[in-house]
C-alpha positions in Angstrom: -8.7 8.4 10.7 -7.7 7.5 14.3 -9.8 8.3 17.2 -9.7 8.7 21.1 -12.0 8.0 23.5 -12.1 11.7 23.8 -13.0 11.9 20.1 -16.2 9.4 20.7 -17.6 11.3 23.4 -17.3 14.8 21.2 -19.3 12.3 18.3 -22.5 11.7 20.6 -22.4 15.8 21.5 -21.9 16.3 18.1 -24.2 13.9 16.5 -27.5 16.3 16.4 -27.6 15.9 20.3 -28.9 12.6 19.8 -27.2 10.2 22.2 -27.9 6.7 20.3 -26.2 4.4 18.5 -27.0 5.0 15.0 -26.7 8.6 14.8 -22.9 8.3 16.3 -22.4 5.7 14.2 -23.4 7.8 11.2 -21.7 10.8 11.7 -18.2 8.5 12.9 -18.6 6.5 9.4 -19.2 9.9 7.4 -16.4 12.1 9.1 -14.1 8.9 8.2 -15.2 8.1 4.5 -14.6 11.5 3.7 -11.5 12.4 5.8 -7.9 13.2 4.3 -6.5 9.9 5.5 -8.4 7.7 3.9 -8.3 9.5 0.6 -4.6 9.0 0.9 -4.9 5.5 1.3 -7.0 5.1 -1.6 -4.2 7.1 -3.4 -1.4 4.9 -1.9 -3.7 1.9 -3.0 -4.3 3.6 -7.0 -0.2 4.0 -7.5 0.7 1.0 -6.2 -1.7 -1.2 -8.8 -0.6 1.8 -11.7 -3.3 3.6 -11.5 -1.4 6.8 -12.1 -3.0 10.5 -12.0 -1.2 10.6 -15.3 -4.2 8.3 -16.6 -6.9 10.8 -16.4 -5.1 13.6 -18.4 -6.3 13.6 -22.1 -3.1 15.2 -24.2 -5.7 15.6 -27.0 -7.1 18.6 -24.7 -5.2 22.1 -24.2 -7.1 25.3 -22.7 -6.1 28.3 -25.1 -5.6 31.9 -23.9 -7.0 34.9 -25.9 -7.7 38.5 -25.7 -11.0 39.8 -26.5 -12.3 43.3 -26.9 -15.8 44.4 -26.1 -17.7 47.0 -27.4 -16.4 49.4 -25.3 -12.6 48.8 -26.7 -11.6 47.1 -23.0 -9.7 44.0 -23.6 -10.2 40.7 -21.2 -8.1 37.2 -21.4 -10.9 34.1 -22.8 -9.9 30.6 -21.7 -11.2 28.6 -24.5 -10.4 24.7 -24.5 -9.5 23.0 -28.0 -9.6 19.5 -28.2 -7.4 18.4 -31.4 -8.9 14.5 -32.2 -5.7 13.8 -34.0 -3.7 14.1 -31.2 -2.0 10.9 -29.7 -2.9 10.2 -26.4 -0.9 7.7 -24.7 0.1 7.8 -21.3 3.6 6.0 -19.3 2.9 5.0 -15.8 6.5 4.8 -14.3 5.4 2.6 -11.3 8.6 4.1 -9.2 5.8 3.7 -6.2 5.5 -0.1 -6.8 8.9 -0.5 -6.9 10.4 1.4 -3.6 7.5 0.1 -1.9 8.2 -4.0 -2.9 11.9 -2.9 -2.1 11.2 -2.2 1.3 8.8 -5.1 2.2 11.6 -7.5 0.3 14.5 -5.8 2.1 12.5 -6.1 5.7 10.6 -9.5 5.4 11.5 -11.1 2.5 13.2 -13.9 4.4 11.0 -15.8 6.9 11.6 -14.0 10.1 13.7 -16.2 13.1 11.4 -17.1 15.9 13.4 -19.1 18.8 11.6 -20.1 22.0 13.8 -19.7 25.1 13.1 -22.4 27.9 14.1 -21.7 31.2 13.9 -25.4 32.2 13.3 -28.2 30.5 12.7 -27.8 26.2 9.0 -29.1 25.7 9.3 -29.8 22.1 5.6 -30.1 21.5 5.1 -26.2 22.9 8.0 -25.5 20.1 6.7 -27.4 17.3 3.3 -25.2 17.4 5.1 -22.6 17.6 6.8 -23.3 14.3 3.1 -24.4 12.9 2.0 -21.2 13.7 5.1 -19.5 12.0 4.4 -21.0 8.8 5.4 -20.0 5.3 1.8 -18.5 5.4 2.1 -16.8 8.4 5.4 -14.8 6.6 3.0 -14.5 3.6 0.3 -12.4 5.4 3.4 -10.2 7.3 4.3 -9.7 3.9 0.6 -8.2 2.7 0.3 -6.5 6.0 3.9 -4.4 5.2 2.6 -4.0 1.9 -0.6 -2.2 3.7 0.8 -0.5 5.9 3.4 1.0 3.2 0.8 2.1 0.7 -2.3 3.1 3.3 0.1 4.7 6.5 -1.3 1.5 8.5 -2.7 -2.0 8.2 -4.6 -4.2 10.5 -4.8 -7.9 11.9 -7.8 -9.7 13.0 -7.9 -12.8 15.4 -10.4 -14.8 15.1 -11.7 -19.0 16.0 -12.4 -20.6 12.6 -15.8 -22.8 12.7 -13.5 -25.9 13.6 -12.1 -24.0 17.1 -8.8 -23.1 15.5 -7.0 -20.1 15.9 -6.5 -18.1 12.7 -5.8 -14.2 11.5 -6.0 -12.4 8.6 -5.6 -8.9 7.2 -8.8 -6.5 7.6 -8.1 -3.3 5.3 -7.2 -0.4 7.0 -9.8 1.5 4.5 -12.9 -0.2 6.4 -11.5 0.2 10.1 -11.6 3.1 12.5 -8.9 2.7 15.4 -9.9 4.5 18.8 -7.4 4.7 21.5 -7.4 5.8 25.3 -7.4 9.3 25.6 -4.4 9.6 27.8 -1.3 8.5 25.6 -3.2 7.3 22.5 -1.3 4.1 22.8 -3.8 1.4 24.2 -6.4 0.2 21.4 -9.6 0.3 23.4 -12.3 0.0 20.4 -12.2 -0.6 16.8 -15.3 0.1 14.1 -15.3 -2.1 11.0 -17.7 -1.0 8.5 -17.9 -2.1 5.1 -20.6 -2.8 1.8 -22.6 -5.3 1.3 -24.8 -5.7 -2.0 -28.8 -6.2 -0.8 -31.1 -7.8 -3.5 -34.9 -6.9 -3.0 -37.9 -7.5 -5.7 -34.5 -8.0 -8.2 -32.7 -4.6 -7.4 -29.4 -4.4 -6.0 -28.7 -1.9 -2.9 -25.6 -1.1 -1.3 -26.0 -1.8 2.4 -23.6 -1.0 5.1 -22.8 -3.7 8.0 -21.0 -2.3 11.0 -19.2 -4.4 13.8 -18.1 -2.1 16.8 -15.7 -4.2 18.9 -14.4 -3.5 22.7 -12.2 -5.4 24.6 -15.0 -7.0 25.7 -17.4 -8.0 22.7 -18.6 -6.9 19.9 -21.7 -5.6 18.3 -23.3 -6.4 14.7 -24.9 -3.5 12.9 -26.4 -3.7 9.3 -28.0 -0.3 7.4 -32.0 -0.7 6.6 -33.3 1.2 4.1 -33.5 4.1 5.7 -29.9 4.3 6.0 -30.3 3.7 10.0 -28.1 1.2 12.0 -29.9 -1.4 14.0 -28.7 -4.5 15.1 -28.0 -7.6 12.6 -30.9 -9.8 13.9 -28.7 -12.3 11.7 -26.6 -12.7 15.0 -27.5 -15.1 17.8 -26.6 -12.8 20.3 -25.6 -9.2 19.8 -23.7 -7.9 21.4 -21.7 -11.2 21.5 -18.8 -12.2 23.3 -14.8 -12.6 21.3 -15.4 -16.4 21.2 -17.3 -19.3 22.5 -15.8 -22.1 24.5 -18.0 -24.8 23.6 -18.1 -28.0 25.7 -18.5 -31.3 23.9 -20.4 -35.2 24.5 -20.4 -37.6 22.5 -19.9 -35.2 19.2 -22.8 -33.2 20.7 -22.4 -29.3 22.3 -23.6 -29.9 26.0 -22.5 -26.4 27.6 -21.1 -23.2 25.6 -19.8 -19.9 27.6 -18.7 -16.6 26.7 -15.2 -15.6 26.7 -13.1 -12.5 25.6 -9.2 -11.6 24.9 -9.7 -8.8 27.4 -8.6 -6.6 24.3 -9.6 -5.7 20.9 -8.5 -8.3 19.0 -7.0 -6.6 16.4 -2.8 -5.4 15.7 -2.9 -2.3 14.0 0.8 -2.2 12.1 1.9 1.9 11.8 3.8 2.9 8.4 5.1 5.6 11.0 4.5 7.3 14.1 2.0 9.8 11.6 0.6 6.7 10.0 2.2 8.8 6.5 1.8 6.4 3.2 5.1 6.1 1.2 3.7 7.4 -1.5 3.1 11.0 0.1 7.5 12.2 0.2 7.0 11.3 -3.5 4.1 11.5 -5.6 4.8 14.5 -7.2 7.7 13.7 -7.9 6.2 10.8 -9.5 3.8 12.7 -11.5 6.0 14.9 -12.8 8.1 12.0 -14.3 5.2 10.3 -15.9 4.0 13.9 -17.1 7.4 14.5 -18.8 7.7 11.1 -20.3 4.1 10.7 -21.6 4.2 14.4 -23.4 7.4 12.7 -24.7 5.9 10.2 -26.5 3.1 11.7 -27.6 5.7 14.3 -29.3 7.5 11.6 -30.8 4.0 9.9 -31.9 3.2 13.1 -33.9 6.5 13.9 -35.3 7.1 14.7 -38.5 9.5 13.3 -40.0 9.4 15.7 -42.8 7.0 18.7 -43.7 6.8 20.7 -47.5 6.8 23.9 -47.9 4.7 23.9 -51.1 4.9 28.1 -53.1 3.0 29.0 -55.9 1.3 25.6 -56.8 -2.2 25.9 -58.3 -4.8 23.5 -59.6 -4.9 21.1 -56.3 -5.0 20.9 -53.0 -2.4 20.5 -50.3 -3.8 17.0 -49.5 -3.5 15.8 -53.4 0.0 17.5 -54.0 0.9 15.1 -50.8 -0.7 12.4 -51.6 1.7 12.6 -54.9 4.9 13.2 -53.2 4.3 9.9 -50.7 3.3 7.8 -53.7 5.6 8.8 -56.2 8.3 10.6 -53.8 8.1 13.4 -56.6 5.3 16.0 -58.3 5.6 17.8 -61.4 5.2 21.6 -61.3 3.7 23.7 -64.2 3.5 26.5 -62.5 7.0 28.7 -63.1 6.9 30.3 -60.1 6.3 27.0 -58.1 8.1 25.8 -55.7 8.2 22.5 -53.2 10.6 22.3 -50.6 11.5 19.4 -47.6 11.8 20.7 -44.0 13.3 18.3 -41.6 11.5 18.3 -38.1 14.0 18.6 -35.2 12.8 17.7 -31.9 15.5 19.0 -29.0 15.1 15.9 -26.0 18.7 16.7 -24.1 17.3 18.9 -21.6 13.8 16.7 -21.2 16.6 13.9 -20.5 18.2 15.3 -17.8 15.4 16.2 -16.1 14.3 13.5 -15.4 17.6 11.8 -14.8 16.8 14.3 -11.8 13.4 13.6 -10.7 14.5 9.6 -11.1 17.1 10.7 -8.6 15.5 12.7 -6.2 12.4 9.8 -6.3 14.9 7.3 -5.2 16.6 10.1 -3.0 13.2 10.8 -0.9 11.5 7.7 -1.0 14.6 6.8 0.6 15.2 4.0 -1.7 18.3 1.9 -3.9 18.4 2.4 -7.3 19.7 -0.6 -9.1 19.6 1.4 -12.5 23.3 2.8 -11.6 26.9 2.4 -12.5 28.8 3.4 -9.8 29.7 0.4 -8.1 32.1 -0.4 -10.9 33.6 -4.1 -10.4 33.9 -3.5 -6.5 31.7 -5.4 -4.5 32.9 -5.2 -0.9 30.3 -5.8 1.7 30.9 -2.2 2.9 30.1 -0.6 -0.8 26.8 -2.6 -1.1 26.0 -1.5 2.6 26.7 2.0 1.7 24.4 1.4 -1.4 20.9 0.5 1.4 21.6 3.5 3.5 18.2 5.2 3.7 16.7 2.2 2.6 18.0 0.7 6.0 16.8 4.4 7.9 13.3 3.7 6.4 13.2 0.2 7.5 14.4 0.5 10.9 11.6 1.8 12.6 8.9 0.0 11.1 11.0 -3.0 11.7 10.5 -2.1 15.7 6.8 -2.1 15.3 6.6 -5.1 12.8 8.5 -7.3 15.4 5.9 -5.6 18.3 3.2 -6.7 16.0 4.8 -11.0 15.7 4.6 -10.6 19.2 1.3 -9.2 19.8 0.4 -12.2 17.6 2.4 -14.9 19.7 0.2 -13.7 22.6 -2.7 -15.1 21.4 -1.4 -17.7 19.8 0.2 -18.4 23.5 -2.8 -17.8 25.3 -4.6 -20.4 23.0 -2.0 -23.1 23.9 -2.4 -22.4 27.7 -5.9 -22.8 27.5 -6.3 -25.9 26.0 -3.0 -27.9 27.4 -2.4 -26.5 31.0 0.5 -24.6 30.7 1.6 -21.3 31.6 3.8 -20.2 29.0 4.2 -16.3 27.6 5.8 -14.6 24.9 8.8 -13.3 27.2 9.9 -16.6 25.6 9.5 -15.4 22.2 12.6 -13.9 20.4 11.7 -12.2 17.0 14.8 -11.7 14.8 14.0 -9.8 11.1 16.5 -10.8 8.8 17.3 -8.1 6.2 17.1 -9.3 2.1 19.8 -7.0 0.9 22.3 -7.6 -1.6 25.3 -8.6 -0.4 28.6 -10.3 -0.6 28.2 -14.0 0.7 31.2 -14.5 0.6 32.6 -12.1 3.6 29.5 -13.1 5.7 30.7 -17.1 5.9 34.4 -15.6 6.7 33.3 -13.7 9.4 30.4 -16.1 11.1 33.5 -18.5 10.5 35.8 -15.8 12.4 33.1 -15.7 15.3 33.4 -18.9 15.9 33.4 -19.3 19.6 32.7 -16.0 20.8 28.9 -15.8 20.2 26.3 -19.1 20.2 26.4 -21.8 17.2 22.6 -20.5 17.1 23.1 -17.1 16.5 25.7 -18.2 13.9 23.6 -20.5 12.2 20.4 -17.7 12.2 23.0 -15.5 10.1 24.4 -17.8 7.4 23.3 -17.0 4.4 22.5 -20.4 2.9 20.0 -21.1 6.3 16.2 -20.5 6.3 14.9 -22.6 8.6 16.6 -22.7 12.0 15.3 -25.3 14.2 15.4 -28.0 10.5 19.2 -26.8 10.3 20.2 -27.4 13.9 
């Protein structure tokens, strides 16, 4: 759920007329746990670890209709459910979610992302080189997790944060636990942001599920934990609360001698949009998705139950229908005394054309509107021309594009801190207008056509923006 500053003012009104902290807090946490985002994000989460809707159906269950007649000769429909305990119940989770989804995040950032600092003057290699540090293979790693989010939940957040050591680090806060609020105006600017998560409590040896809250500003942030009266009051736990973005800690001979408070003069947190609805990837296709694994599970449990062959057993006295088969599947024959007896073999047909083809359909129009590349085809025959494979990432490449735009406005976002952390502590004055951010795509493609024409372009455009694009090069700065 994403809020305004708007939005917070309508929560103290709203929160029984009760202007403090708790009350807004509780009625902000409440409307989000239980608001149709969120329960999509747990959904996005669910299919893209397998946890199908297709799981929860039990095939041994089927509601039966019948017609019943009162006493006074009026007939009504019964729904009655039967539960048949010999029915198989197995259940195919076709994890087409998982797959268009790790497409995507290999297809956009599966190659470490080119990051080139521009100097105006003269190159200070030592500005450059913690630029690379901070660009890391871990630093691609946690882009990689935060696509991932943002694709399964409609968004994802970073945190920025000073480890205990003073060094600048982020990580990934799920998107399930945070509650954006933006200026009122153009519902761009991130003005707050309320974490809330569970804790587990242990009291006289029980275990209670505790809330803690952190409501952060551009300026600070407060620490809130649930008592037992499921009221928020500050985390006495915290030195000082509300307490500034970071310390700047002034040191003796090993020993603090003066600490002050300092802020980013913004939330420090990059919230990454799946969209410009926040949507989850999973939403243009679920049920699609659930008709698929619905078709293919009733499938198998069809095949599971077949059989092979049934008897049609006539005028056979003396034993039961269990005994007379019991005969036939130890001695593939029974005598019959009985003149007018008579056992007969009935093959079991089971028609699976039609089934087939639809989902040959559904696998289609999955691909089709999750807008991703089916590698389970045969169309591209023996011709692999750069043009045919591009042809092949088409609405692949229309998905990617515009979270690529805010993926590369997130790096950046990220380089500003990690910008303003270097000016602060060497002097300088540099800025991320510096910074150039270039995605590589991951797809498929013919290697071959590439060399010719970085080859052909020799001369016309840099030996850097030749080398970026080769496909043999990862790392630009080792290369040059």
């Amino acid at each position: 759920m994403f809020l305004t500053e708007t939005d917070l003012i309508n929560a103290k009104i709203t929160a029984d007329r009760k202007i403090n902290e708790s009350d807004i807090l509780k009625y902000i946490i409440n409307e989000d746990e239980n608001s149709d985002k969120k329960r999509k994000m747990i959904e996005g989460e669910r299919y893209y670890t397998y946890d199908h809707d297709i799981c929860k159906k039990d095939f041994r269950q089927s509601r039966i209709s019948e017609s019943v007649t009162d006493d006074n000769g009026d007939e009504s429909e019964k729904i009655t459910n039967f539960t048949n305990p010999n029915r198989s119940n197995h259940h195919n989770v076709n994890a087409f979610h998982r797959i268009l989804v790790d497409q995507k995040v290999g297809y956009i950032i599966g190659r470490k992302p080119v990051i080139r600092v521009n100097f105006d003057k003269e190159k200070d290699s030592k500005f450059e080189k913690a630029v690379d540090k901070f660009t890391s293979e871990d630093f691609n790693e946690v882009l990689q997790n935060l696509l991932t989010g943002a694709s399964n939940k409609g968004y994802e957040a970073l945190h920025v944060y000073y480890d205990k050591n003073g060094e600048l680090k982020f990580c990934i806060v799920p998107a399930e636990e945070i509650i954006p609020i933006y200026d009122s105006r153009f519902e761009t600017d991130l003005e707050q942001l309320i974490r809330y998560y569970d804790t587990i409590v242990i009291r006289n040896g029980h275990k209670y599920i505790r809330k803690r809250v952190e409501w952060w500003t551009k300026e600070n942030v407060t620490y809130y934990v649930e008592d037992d009266n499921h009221n928020f009051i500050y985390d006495e736990s915290v030195d000082k609360n509300p307490c500034p973005h970071w310390w700047n800690v002034s040191l003796e001979d090993g020993f603090e001698k003066k600490r002050s408070e300092n802020n980013w003069n913004k939330v420090p947190f990059i919230i990454l949009k799946n969209n410009s609805r926040a949507t989850t990837d999973l939403e243009a296709v679920k049920g699609l998705i659930d008709a698929y694994d619905l078709l293919s599970s009733e499938a198998t449990n069809n095949l599971l139950d077949l059989v092979e062959l049934y008897w049609v057993i006539q005028g056979y006295g003396g034993e039961t229908a269990g005994a007379i088969a019991k005969k036939l599947q130890i001695n593939k024959a029974v005598n019959i005394s009985d003149s007018s007896g008579n056992v007969e073999a009935k093959q079991t047909d089971i028609s699976m054309e039609g089934r087939l083809n639809y989902m040959k359909m559904l696998r289609k129009d999955i691909f089709q509107f999750g807008q991703g590349v089916d590698t389970d085809v045969d169309r591209l025959g023996s011709s692999t021309s750069g043009v045919t494979l591009k042809f092949q990432y088409t609405l692949l490449e229309l998905k990617a594009a515009g979270i690529s735009v805010q993926l590369k406005k997130c790096i950046n976002e990220l380089l500003w801190y990690m910008i303003e952390d270097y000016n602060r502590k060497h002097k300088t004055n540099y800025s991320t207008d510096m910074i150039n951010v270039c995605l590589r795509r991951n797809a498929i493609t013919n290697d071959y056509e590439t060399v010719q024409m970085i080859q052909m372009s020799e001369g016309l455009i840099s030996d850097e923006t030749l080398i970026s694009n080769h496909p043999f090069v990862d790392e630009i700065s080792k290369e040059k």
